[in-house]
MDTraj code that builds the backbone (N, CA, C; nanometers):
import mdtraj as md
import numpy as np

residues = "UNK UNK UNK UNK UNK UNK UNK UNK UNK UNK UNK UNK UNK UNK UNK UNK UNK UNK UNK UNK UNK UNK UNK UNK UNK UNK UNK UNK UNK UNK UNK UNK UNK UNK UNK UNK UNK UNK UNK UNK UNK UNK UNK UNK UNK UNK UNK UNK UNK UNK UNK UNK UNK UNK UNK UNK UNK UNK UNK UNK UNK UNK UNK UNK UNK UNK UNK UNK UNK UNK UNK UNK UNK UNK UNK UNK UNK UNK UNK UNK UNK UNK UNK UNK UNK UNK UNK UNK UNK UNK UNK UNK UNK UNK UNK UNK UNK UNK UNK UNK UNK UNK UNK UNK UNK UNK UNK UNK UNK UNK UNK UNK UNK UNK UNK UNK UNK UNK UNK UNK UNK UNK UNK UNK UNK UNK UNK UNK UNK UNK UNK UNK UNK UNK UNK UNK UNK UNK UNK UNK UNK UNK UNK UNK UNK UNK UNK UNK UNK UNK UNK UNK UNK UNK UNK UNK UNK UNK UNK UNK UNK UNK UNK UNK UNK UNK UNK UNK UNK UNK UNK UNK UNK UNK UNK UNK UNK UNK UNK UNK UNK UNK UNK UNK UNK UNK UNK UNK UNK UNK UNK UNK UNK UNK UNK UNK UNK UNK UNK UNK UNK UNK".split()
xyz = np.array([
    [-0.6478, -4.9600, 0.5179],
    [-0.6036, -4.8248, 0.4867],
    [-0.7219, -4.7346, 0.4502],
    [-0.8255, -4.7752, 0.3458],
    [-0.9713, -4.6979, 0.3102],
    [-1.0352, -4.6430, 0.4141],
    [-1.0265, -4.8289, 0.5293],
    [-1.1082, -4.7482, 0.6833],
    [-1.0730, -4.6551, 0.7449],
    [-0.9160, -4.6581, 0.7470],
    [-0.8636, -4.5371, 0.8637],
    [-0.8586, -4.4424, 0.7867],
    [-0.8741, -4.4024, 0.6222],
    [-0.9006, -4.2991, 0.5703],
    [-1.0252, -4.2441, 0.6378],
    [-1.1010, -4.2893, 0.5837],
    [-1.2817, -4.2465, 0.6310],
    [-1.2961, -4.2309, 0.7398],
    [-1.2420, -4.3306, 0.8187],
    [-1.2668, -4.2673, 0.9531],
    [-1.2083, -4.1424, 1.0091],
    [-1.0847, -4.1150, 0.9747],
    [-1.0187, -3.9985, 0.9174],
    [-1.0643, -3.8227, 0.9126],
    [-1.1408, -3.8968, 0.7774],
    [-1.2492, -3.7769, 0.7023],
    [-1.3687, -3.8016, 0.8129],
    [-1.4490, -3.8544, 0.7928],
    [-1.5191, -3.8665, 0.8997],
    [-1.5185, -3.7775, 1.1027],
    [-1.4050, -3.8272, 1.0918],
    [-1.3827, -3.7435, 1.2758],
    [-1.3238, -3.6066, 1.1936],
    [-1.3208, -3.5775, 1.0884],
    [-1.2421, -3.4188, 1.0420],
    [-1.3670, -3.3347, 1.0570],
    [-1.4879, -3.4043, 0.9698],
    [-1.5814, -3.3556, 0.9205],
    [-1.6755, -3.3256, 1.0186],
    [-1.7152, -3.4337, 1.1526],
    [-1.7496, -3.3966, 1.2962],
    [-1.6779, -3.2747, 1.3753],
    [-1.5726, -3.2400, 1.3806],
    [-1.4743, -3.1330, 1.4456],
    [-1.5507, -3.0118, 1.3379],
    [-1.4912, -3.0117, 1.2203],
    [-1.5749, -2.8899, 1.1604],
    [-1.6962, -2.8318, 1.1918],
    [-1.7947, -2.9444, 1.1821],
    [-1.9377, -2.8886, 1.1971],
    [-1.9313, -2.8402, 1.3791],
    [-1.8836, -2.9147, 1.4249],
    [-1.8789, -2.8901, 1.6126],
    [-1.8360, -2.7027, 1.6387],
    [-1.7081, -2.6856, 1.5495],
    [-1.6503, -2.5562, 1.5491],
    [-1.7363, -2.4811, 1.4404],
    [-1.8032, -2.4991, 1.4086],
    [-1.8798, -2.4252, 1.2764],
    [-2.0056, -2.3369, 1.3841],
    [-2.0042, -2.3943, 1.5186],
    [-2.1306, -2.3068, 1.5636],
    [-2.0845, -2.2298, 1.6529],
    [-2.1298, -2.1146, 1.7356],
    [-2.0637, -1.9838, 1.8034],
    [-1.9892, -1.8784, 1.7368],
    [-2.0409, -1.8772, 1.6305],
    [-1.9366, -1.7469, 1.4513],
    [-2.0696, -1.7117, 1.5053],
    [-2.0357, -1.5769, 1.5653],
    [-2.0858, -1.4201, 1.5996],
    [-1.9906, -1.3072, 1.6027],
    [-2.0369, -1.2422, 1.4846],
    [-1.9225, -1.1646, 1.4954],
    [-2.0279, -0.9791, 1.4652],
    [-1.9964, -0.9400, 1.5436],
    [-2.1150, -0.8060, 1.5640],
    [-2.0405, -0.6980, 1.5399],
    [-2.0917, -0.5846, 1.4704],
    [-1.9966, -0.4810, 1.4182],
    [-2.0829, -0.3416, 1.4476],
    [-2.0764, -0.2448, 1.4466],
    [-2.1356, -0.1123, 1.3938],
    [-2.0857, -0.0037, 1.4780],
    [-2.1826, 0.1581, 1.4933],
    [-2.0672, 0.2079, 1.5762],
    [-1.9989, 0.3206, 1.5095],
    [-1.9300, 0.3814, 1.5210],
    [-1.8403, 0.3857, 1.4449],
    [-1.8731, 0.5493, 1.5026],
    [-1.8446, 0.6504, 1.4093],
    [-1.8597, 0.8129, 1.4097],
    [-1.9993, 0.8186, 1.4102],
    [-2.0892, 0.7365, 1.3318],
    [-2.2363, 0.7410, 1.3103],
    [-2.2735, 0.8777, 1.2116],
    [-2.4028, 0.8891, 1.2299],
    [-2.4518, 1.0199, 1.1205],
    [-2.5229, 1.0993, 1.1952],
    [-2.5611, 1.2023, 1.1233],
    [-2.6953, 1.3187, 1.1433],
    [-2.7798, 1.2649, 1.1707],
    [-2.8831, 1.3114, 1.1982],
    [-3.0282, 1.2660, 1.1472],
    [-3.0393, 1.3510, 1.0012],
    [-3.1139, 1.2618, 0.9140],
    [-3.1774, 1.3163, 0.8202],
    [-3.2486, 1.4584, 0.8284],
    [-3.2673, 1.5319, 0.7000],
    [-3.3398, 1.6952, 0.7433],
    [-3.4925, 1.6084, 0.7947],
    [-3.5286, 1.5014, 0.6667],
    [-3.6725, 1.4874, 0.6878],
    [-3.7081, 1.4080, 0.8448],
    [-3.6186, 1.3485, 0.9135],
    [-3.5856, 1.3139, 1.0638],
    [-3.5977, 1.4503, 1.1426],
    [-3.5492, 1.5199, 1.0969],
    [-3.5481, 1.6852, 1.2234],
    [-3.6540, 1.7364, 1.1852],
    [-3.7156, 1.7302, 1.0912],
    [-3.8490, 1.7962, 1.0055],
    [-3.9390, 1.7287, 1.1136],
    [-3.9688, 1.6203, 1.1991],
    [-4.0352, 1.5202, 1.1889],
    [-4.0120, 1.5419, 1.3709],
    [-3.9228, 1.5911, 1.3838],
    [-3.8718, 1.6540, 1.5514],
    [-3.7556, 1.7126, 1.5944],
    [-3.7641, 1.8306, 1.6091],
    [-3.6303, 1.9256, 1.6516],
    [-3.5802, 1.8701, 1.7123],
    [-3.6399, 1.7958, 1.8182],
    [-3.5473, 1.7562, 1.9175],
    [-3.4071, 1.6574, 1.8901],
    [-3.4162, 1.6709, 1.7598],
    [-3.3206, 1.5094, 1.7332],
    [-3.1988, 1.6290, 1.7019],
    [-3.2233, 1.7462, 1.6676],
    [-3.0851, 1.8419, 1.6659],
    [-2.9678, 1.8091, 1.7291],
    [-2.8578, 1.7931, 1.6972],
    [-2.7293, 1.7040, 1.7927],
    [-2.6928, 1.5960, 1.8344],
    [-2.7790, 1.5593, 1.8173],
    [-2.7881, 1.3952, 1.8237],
    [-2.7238, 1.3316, 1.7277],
    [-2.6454, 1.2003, 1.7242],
    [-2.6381, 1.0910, 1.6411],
    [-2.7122, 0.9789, 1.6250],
    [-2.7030, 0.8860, 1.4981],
    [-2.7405, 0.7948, 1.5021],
    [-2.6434, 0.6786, 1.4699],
    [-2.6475, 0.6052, 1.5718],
    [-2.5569, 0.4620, 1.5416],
    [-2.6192, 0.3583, 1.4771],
    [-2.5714, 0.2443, 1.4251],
    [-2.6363, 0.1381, 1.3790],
    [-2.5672, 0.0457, 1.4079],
    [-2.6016, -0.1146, 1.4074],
    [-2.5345, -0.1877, 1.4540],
    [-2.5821, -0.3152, 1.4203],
    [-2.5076, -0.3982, 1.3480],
    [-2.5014, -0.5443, 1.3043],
    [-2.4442, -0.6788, 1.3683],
    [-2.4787, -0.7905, 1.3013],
    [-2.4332, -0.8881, 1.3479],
    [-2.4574, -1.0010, 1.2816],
    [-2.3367, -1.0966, 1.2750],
    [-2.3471, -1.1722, 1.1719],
    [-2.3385, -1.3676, 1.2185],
    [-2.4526, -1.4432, 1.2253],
    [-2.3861, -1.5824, 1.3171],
    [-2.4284, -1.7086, 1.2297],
    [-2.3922, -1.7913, 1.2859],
    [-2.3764, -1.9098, 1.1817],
    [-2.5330, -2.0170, 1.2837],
    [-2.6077, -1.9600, 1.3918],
    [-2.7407, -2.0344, 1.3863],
    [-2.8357, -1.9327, 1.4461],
    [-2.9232, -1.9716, 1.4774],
    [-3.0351, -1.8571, 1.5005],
    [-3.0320, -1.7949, 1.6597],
    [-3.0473, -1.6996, 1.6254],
    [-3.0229, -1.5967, 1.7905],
    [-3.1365, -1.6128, 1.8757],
    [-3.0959, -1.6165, 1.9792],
    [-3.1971, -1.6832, 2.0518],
    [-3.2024, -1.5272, 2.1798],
    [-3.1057, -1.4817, 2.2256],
    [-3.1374, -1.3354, 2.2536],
    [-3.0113, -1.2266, 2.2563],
    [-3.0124, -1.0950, 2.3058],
    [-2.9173, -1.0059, 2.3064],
    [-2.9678, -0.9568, 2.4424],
    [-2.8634, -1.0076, 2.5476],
    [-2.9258, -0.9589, 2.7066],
    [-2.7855, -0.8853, 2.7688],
    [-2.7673, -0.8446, 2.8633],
    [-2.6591, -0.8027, 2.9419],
    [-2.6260, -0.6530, 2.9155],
    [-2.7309, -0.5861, 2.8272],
    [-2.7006, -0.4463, 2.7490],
    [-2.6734, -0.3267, 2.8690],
    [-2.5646, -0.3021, 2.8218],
    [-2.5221, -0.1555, 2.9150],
    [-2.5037, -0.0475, 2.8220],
    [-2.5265, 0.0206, 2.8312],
    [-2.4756, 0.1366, 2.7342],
    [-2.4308, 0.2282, 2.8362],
    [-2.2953, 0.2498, 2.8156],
    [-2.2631, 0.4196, 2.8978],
    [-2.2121, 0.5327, 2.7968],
    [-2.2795, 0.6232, 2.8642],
    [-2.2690, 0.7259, 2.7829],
    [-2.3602, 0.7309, 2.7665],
    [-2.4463, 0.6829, 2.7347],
    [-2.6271, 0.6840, 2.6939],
    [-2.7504, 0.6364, 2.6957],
    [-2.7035, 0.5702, 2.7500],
    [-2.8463, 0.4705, 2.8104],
    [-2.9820, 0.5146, 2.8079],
    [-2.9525, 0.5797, 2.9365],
    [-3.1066, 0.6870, 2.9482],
    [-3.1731, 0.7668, 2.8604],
    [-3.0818, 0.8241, 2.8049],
    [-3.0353, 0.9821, 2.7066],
    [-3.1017, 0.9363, 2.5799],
    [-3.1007, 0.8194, 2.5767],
    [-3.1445, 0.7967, 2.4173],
    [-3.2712, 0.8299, 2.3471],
    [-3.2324, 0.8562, 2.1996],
    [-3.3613, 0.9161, 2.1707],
    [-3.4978, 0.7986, 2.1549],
    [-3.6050, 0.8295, 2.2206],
    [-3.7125, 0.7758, 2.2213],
    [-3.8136, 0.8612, 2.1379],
    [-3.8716, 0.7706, 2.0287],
    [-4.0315, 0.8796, 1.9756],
    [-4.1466, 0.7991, 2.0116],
    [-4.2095, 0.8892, 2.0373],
    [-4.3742, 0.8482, 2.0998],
    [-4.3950, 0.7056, 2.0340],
    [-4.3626, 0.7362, 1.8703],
    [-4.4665, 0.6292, 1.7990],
    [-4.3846, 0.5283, 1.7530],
    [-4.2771, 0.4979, 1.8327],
    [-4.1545, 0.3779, 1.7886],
    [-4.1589, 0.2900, 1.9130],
    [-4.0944, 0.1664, 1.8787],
    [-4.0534, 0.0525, 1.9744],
    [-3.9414, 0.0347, 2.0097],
    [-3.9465, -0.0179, 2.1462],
    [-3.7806, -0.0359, 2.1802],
    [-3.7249, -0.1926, 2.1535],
    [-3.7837, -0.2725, 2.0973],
    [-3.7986, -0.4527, 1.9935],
    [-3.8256, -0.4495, 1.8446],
    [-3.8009, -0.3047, 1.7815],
    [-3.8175, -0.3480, 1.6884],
    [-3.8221, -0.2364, 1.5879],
    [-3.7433, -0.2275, 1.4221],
    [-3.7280, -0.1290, 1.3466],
    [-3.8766, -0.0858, 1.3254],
    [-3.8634, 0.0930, 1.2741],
    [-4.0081, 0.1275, 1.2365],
    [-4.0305, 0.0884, 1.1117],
    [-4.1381, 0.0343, 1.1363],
    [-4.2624, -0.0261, 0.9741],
    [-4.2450, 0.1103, 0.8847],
    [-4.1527, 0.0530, 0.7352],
    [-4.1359, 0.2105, 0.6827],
    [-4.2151, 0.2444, 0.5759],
    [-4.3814, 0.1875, 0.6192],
    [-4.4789, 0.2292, 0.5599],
    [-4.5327, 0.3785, 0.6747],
    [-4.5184, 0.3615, 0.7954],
    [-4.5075, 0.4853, 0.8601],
    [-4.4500, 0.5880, 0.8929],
    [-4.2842, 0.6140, 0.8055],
    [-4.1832, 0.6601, 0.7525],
    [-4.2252, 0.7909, 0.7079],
    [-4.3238, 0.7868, 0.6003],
    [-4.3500, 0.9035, 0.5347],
    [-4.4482, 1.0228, 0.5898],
    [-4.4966, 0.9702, 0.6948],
    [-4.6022, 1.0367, 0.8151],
    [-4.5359, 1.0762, 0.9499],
    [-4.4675, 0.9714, 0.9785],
    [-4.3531, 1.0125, 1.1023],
    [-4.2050, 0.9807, 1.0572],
    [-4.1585, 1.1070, 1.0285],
    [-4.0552, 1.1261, 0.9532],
    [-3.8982, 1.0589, 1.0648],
    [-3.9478, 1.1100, 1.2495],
    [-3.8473, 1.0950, 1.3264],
    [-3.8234, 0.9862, 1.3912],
    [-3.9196, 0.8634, 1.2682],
    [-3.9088, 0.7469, 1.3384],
    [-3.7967, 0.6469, 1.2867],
    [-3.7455, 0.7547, 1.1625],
    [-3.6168, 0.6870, 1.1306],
    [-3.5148, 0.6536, 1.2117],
    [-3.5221, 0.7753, 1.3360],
    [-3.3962, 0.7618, 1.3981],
    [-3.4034, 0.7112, 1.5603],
    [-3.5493, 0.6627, 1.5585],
    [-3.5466, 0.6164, 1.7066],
    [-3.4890, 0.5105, 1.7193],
    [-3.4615, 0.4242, 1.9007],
    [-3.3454, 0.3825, 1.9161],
    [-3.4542, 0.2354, 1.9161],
    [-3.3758, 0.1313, 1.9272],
    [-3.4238, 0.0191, 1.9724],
    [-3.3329, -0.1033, 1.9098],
    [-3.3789, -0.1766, 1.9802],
    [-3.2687, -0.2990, 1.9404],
    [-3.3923, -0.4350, 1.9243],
    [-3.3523, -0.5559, 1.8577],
    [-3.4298, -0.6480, 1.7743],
    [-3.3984, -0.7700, 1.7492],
    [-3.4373, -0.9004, 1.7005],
    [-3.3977, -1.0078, 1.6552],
    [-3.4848, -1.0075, 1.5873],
    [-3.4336, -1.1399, 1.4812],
    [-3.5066, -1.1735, 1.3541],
    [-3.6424, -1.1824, 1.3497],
    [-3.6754, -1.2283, 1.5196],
    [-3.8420, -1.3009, 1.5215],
    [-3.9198, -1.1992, 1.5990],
    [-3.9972, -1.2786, 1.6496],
    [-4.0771, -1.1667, 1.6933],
    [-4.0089, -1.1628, 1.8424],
    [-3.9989, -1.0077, 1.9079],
    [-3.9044, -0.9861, 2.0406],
    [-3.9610, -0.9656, 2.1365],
    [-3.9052, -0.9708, 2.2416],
    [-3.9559, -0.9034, 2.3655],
    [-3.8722, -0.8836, 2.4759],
    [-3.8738, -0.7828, 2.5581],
    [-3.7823, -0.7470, 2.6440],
    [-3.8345, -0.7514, 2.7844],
    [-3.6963, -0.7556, 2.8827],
    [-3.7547, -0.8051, 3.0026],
    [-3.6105, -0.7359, 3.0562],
    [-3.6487, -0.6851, 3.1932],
    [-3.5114, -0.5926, 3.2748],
    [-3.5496, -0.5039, 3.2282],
    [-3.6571, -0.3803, 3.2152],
    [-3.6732, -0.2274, 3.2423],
    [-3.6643, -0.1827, 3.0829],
    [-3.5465, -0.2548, 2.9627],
    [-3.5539, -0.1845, 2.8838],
    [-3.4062, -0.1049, 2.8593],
    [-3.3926, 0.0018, 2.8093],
    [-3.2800, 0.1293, 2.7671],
    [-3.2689, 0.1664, 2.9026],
    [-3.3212, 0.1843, 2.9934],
    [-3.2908, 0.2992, 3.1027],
    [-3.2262, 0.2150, 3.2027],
    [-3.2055, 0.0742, 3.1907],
    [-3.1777, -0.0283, 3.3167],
    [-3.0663, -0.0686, 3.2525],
    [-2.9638, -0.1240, 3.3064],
    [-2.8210, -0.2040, 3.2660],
    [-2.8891, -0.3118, 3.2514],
    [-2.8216, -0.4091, 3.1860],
    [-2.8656, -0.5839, 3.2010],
    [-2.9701, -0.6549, 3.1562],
    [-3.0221, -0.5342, 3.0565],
    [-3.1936, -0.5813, 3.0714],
    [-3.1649, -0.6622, 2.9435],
    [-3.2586, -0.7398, 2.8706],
    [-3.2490, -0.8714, 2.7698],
    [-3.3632, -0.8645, 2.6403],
    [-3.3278, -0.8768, 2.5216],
    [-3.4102, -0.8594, 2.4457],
    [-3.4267, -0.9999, 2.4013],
    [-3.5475, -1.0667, 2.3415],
    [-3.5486, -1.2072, 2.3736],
    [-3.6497, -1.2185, 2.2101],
    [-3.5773, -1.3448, 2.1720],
    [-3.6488, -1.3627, 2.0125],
    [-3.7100, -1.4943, 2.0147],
    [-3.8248, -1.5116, 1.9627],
    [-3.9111, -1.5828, 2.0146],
    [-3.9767, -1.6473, 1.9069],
    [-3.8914, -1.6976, 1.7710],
    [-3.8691, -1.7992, 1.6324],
    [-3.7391, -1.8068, 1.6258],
    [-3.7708, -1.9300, 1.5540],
    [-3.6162, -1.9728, 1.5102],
    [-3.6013, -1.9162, 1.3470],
    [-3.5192, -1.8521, 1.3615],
    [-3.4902, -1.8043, 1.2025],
    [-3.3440, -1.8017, 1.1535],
    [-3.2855, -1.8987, 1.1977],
    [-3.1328, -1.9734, 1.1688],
    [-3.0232, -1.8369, 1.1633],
    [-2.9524, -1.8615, 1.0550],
    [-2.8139, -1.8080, 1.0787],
    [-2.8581, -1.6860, 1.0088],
    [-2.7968, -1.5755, 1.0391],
    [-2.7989, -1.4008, 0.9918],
    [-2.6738, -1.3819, 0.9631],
    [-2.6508, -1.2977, 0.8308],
    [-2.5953, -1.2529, 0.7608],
    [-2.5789, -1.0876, 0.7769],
    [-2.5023, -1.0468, 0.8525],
    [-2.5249, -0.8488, 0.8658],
    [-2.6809, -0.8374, 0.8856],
    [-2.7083, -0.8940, 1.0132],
    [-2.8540, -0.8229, 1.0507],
    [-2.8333, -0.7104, 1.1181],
    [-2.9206, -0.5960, 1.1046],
    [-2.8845, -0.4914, 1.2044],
    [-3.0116, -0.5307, 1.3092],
    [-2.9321, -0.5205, 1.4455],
    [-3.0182, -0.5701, 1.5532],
    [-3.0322, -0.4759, 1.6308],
    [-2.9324, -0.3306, 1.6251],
    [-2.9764, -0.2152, 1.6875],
    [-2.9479, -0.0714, 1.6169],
    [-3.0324, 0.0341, 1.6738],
    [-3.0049, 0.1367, 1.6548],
    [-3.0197, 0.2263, 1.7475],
    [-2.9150, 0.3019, 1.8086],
    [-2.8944, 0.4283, 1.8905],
    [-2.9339, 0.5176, 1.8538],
    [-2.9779, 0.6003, 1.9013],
    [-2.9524, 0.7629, 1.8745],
    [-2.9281, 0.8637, 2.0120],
    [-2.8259, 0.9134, 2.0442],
    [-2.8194, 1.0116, 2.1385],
    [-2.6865, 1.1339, 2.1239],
    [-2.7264, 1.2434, 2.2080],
    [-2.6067, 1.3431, 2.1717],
    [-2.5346, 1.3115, 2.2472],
    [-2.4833, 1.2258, 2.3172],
    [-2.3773, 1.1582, 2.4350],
    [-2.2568, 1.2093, 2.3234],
    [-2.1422, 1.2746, 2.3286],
    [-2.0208, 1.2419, 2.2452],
    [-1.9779, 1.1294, 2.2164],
    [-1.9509, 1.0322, 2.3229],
    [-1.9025, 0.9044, 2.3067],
    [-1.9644, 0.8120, 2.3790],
    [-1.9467, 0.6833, 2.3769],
    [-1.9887, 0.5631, 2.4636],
    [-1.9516, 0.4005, 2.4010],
    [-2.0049, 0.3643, 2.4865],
    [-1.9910, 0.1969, 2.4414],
    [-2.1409, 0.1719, 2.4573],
    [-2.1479, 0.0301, 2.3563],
    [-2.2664, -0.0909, 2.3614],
    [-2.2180, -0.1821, 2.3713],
    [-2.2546, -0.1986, 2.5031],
    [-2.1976, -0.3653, 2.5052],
    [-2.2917, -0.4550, 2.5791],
    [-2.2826, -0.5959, 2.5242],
    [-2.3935, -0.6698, 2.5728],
    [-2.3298, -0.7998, 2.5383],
    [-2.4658, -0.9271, 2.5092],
    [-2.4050, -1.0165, 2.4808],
    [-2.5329, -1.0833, 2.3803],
    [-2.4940, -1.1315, 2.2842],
    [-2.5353, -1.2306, 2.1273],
    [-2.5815, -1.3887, 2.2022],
    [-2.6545, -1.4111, 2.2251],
    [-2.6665, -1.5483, 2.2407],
    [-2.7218, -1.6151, 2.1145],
    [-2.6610, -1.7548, 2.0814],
    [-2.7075, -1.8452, 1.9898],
    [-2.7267, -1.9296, 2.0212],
    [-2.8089, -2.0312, 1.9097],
    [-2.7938, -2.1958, 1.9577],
    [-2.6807, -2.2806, 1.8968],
    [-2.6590, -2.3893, 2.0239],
    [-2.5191, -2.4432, 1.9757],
    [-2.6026, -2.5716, 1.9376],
    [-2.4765, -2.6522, 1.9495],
    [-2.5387, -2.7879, 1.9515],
    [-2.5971, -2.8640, 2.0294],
    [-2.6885, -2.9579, 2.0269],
    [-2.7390, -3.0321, 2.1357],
    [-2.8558, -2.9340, 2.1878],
    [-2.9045, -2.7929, 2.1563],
    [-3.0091, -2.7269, 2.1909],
    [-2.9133, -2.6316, 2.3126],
    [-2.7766, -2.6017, 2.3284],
    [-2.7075, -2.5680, 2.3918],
    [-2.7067, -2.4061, 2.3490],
    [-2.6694, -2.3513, 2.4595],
    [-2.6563, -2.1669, 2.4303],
    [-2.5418, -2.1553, 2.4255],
    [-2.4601, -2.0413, 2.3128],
    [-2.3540, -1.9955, 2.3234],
    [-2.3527, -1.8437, 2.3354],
    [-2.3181, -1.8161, 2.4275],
    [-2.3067, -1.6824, 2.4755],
    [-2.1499, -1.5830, 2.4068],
    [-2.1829, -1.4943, 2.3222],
    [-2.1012, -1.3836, 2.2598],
    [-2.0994, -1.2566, 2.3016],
    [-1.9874, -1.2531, 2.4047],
    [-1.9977, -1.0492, 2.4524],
    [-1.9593, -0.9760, 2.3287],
    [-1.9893, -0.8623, 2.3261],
    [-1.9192, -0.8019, 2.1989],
    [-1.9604, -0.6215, 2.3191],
    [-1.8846, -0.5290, 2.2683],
    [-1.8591, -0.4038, 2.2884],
    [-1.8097, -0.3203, 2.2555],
    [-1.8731, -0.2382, 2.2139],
    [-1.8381, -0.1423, 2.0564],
    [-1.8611, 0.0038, 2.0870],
    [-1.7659, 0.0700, 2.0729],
    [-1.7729, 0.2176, 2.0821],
    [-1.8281, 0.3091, 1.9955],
    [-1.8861, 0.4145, 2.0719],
    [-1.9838, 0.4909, 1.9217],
    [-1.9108, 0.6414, 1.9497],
    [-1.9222, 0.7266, 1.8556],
    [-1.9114, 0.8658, 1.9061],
    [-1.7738, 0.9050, 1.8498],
    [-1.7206, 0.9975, 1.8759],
    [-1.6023, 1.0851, 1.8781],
    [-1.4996, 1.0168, 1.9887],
    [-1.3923, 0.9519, 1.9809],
    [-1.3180, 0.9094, 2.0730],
    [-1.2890, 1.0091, 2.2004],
    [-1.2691, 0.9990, 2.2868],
    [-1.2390, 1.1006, 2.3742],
    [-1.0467, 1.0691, 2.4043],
    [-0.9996, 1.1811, 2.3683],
    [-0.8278, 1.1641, 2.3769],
    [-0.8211, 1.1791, 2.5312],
    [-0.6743, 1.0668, 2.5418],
    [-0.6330, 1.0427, 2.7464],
    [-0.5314, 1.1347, 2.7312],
    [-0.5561, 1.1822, 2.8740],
    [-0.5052, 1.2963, 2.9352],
    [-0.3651, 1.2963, 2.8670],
    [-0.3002, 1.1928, 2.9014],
    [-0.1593, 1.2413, 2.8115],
    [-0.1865, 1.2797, 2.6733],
    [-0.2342, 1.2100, 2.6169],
    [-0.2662, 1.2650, 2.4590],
    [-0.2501, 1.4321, 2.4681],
    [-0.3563, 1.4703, 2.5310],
    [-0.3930, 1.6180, 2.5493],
    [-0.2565, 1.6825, 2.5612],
    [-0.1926, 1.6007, 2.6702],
    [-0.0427, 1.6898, 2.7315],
    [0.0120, 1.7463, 2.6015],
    [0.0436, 1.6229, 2.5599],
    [0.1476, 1.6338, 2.4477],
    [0.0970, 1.6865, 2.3327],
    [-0.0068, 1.7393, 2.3160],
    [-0.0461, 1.7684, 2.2128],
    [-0.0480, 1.9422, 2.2601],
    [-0.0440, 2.0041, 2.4099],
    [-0.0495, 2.0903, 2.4639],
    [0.1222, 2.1523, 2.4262],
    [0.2041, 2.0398, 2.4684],
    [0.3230, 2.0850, 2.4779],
    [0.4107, 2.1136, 2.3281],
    [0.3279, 2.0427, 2.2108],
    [0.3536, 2.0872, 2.0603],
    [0.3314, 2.1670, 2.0367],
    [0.1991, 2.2112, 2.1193],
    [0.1417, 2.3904, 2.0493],
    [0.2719, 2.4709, 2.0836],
    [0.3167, 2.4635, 2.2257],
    [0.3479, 2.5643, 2.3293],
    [0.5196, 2.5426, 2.2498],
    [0.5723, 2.4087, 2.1766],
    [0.6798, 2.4344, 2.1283],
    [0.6772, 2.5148, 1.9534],
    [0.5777, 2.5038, 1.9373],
    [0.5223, 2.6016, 1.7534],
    [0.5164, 2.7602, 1.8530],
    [0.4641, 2.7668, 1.8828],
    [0.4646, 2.9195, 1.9595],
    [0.5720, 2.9467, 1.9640],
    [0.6867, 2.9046, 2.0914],
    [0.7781, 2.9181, 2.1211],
    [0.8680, 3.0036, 1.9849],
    [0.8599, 2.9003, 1.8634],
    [0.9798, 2.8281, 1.7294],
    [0.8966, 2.9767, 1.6395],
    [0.7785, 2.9941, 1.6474],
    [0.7609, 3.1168, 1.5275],
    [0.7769, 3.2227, 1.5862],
    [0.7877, 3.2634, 1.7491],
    [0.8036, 3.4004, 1.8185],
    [0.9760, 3.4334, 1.7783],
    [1.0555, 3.3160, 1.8050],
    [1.1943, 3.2856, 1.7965],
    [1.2197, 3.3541, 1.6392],
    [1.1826, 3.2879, 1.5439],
    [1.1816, 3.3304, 1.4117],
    [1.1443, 3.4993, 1.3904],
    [1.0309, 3.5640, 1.4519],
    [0.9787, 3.6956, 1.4331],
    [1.0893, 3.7800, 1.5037],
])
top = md.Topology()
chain = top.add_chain()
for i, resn in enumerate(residues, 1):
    res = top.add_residue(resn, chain, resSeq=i)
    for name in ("N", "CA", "C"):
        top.add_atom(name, md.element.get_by_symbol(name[0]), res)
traj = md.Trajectory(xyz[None], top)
């Protein structure tokens, strides 16, 4: 009875750890912000623009973020002279280049590198090149463009077991939603019945 306990616990405790790897779960997005004044101070050009941010959270070390499409903005995005597209700005150079807060680029824990063109190409791959295990809300990108809306979508790769890759799509909308045509209708045909209902009343 002890054995077939343990053995039991034992094959429970193998299944756990087996399912314990591929937890990627990537978040950000959202309405986003301004740029900062000291960001527009630093370059007009960022006037209208947003900035997105974007996290991700996995249970072993990322090994890359490839398959990146962005529509809506791809191209458009804001680039500054003195920023990288692998990696946040060093914010000891923050206080000298003010608009490097809000340039775009995307990152892993280690040291990165990209291959496929970059922001302006679909598909292209950002590639991390240490092992620095499991992340907790890392932010691995940041957007900035005046696109109204769009998606990021790509894919999280980790390591599984056995030195195995697990591949995580994730795709996340940024911006102001854009309402579908029916939305509009009906939201056309409420005005046109309030018109109607206060002319009726006068």
């Amino acid at each position: 009875m002890r054995k077939t306990f343990a053995l039991a616990a034992a094959v429970c405790c193998i299944a756990a750890s087996a399912n314990s790897f591929g937890a990627t779960v990537v978040t950000g997005g959202g309405a986003g912000r301004a740029p900062t004044a000291a960001e527009m101070t630093g370059d007009a050009s960022l006037a209208g623009k947003k900035v997105y941010d974007f996290f991700v959270t996995t249970d072993s070390d990322i090994l890359s973020v490839d398959n990146v499409i962005i529509t809506g903005g791809g191209a458009s995005l804001y680039q500054n002279a003195a920023g990288s597209d692998v990696e946040p700005p060093n914010p000891l150079f923050l206080p000298v280049f003010p608009a490097l807060g809000a340039d775009s680029w995307i990152s892993t824990p280690g040291g990165t590198s990209t291959a496929g063109g970059g922001f302006p190409n679909d598909n292209s791959s950002w590639f991390d090149s240490s092992d620095d295990g499991a992340q907790n809300n890392f932010q691995f990108a940041r957007l900035t463009t005046s696109t109204p809306s769009g998606t990021f979508a790509g894919r999280v790769n980790t390591l599984g077991p056995n030195s195995s890759v697990i591949n995580t799509p994730f795709s996340l909308t940024f911006g102001a939603a854009v309402p579908e045509p029916a939305t509009l209708a009906m939201t056309g045909l409420a005005l046109v019945g309030m018109v109607a209902c206060s002319r009726r009343k006068a």
